[in-house]
LOLUM-464508 format. One record per residue (C-alpha): z, x, y; residue in three letters; residue number from 0. Coordinates in steps of 0.5 Angstrom, whole numbers, plus 500, padded with zeros to 3 digits. Layout:
N
> Z,X,Y,ALA,NUM
...
This chain:
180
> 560,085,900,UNK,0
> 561,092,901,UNK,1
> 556,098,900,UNK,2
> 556,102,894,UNK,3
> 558,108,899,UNK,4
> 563,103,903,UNK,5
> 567,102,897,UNK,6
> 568,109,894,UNK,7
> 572,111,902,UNK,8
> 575,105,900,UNK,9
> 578,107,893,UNK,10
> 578,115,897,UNK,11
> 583,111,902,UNK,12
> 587,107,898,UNK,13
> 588,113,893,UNK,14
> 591,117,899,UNK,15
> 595,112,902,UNK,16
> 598,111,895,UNK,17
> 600,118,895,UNK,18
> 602,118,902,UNK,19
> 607,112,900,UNK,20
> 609,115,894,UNK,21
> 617,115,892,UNK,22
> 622,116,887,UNK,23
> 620,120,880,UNK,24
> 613,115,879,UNK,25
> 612,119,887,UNK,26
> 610,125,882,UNK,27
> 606,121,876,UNK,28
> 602,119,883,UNK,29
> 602,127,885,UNK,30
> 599,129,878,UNK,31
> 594,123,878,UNK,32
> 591,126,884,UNK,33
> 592,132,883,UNK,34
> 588,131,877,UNK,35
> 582,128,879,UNK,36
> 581,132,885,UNK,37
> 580,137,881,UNK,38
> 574,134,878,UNK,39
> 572,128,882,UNK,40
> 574,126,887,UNK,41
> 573,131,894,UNK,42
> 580,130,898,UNK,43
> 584,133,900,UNK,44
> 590,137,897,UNK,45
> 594,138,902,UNK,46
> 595,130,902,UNK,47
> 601,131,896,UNK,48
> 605,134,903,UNK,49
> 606,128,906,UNK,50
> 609,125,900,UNK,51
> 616,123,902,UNK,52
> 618,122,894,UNK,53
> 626,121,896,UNK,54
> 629,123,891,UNK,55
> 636,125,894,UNK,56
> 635,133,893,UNK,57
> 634,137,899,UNK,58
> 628,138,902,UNK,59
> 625,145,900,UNK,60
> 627,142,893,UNK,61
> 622,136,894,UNK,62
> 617,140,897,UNK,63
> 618,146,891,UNK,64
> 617,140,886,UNK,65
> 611,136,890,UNK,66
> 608,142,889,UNK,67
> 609,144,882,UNK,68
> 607,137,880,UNK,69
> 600,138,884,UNK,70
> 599,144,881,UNK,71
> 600,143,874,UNK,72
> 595,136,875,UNK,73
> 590,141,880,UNK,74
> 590,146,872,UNK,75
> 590,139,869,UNK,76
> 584,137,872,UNK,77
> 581,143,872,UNK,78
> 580,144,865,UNK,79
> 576,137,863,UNK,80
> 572,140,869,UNK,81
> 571,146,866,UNK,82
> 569,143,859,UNK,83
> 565,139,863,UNK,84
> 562,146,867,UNK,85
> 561,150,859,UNK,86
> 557,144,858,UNK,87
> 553,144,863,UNK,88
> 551,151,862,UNK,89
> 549,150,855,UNK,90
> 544,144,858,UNK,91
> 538,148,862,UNK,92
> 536,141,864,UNK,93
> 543,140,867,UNK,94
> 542,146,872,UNK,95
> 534,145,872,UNK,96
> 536,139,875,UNK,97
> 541,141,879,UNK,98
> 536,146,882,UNK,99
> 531,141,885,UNK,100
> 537,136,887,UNK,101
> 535,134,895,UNK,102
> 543,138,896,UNK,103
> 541,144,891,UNK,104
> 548,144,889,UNK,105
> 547,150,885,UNK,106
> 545,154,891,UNK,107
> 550,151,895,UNK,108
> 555,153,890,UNK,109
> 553,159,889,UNK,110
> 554,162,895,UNK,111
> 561,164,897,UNK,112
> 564,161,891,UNK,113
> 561,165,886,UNK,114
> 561,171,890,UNK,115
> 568,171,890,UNK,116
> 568,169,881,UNK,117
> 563,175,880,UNK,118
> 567,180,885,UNK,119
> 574,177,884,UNK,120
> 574,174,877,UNK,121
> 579,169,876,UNK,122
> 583,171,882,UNK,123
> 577,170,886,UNK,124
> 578,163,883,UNK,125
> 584,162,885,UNK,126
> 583,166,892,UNK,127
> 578,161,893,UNK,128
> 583,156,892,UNK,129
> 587,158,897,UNK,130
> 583,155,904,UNK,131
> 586,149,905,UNK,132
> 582,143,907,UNK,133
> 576,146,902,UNK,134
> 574,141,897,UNK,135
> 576,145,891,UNK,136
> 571,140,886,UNK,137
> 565,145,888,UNK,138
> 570,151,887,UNK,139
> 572,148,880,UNK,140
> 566,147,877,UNK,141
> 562,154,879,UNK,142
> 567,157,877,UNK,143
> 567,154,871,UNK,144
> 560,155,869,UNK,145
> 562,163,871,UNK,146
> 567,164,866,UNK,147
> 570,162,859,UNK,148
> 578,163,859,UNK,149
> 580,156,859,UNK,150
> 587,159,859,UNK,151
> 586,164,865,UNK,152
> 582,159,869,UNK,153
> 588,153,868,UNK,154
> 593,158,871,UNK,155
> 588,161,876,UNK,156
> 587,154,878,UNK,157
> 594,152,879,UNK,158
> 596,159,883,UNK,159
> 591,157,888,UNK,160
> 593,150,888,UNK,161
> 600,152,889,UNK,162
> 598,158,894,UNK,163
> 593,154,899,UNK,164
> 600,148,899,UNK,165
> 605,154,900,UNK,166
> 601,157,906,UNK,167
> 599,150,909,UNK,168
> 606,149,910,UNK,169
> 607,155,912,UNK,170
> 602,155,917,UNK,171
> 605,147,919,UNK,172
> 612,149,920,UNK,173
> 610,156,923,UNK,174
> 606,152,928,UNK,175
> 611,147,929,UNK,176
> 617,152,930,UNK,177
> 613,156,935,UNK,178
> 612,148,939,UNK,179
């Protein structure tokens, strides 16, 4: 019997290889369900959704055009339960005091760049922050969510940074290859 630990890369794997082999139109029902729990739960990487080869007989651009909407939409998706989640926790003293103690300090940790870009930036600053490929955009999500209260303003920022930090990923893949 695995450990608790080894169970959860498990499932992390399986989710990943899932939406690796995703195809046809249930390949975007699997994009937006990862999408959606990355943006509350999981911490994987977004940039994952790229490697979809949804196969859906339109041209390349189209797909990577639409993997990418999909995702955002289920990044904004997720991202507003964990902005509840977030207005919750802000409301709880305990929740944060707890927090605070925490062996990992997350508050702290959160509070450092993160939160910087909130208070100087606001919602841009949410989806700038969004943008980093291979950054974890759970910690982003929920710091900005205990910052702010437009759950409309912080979905669409959420979205144009997801949607961004996919965009220049690929940008940056493709000038690389180019130059290869």
């Amino acid at each position: 019997m695995l450990p608790v630990g080894h169970f959860h890369v498990g499932i992390f794997r399986a989710l990943e290889e899932a939406v690796r082999a995703a195809t046809g139109p249930f390949g975007l029902v699997i994009i937006f369900v990862y999408s959606f729990l990355i943006a509350f739960i999981l911490p994987l990487p977004s940039e994952v959704v790229l490697a979809t080869p949804l196969r859906l007989g339109l041209p390349y651009w189209i797909e990577i055009a639409i993997i990418i909407v999909v995702s955002g939409v289920g990044k904004a998706a997720g991202s507003v339960l964990a902005f509840g989640l977030g207005q919750e926790a802000k409301e709880s003293g305990p929740v944060i005091r707890l927090l605070r103690r925490s062996r990992f300090n997350v508050v702290s940790l959160a509070e450092r760049r993160t939160v910087q870009l909130a208070k100087e930036y606001g919602y841009a600053g949410l989806a700038l922050a969004l943008c980093v490929p291979g950054f974890p955009d759970t910690l982003s999500i929920y710091a900005f969510s205990v910052l702010e209260e437009d759950y409309v303003k912080f979905a669409l920022a959420t979205f144009a940074g997801s949607a961004g930090r996919l965009v220049f990923f690929l940008a940056v893949v493709e000038g690389t290859l180019a130059l290869l």
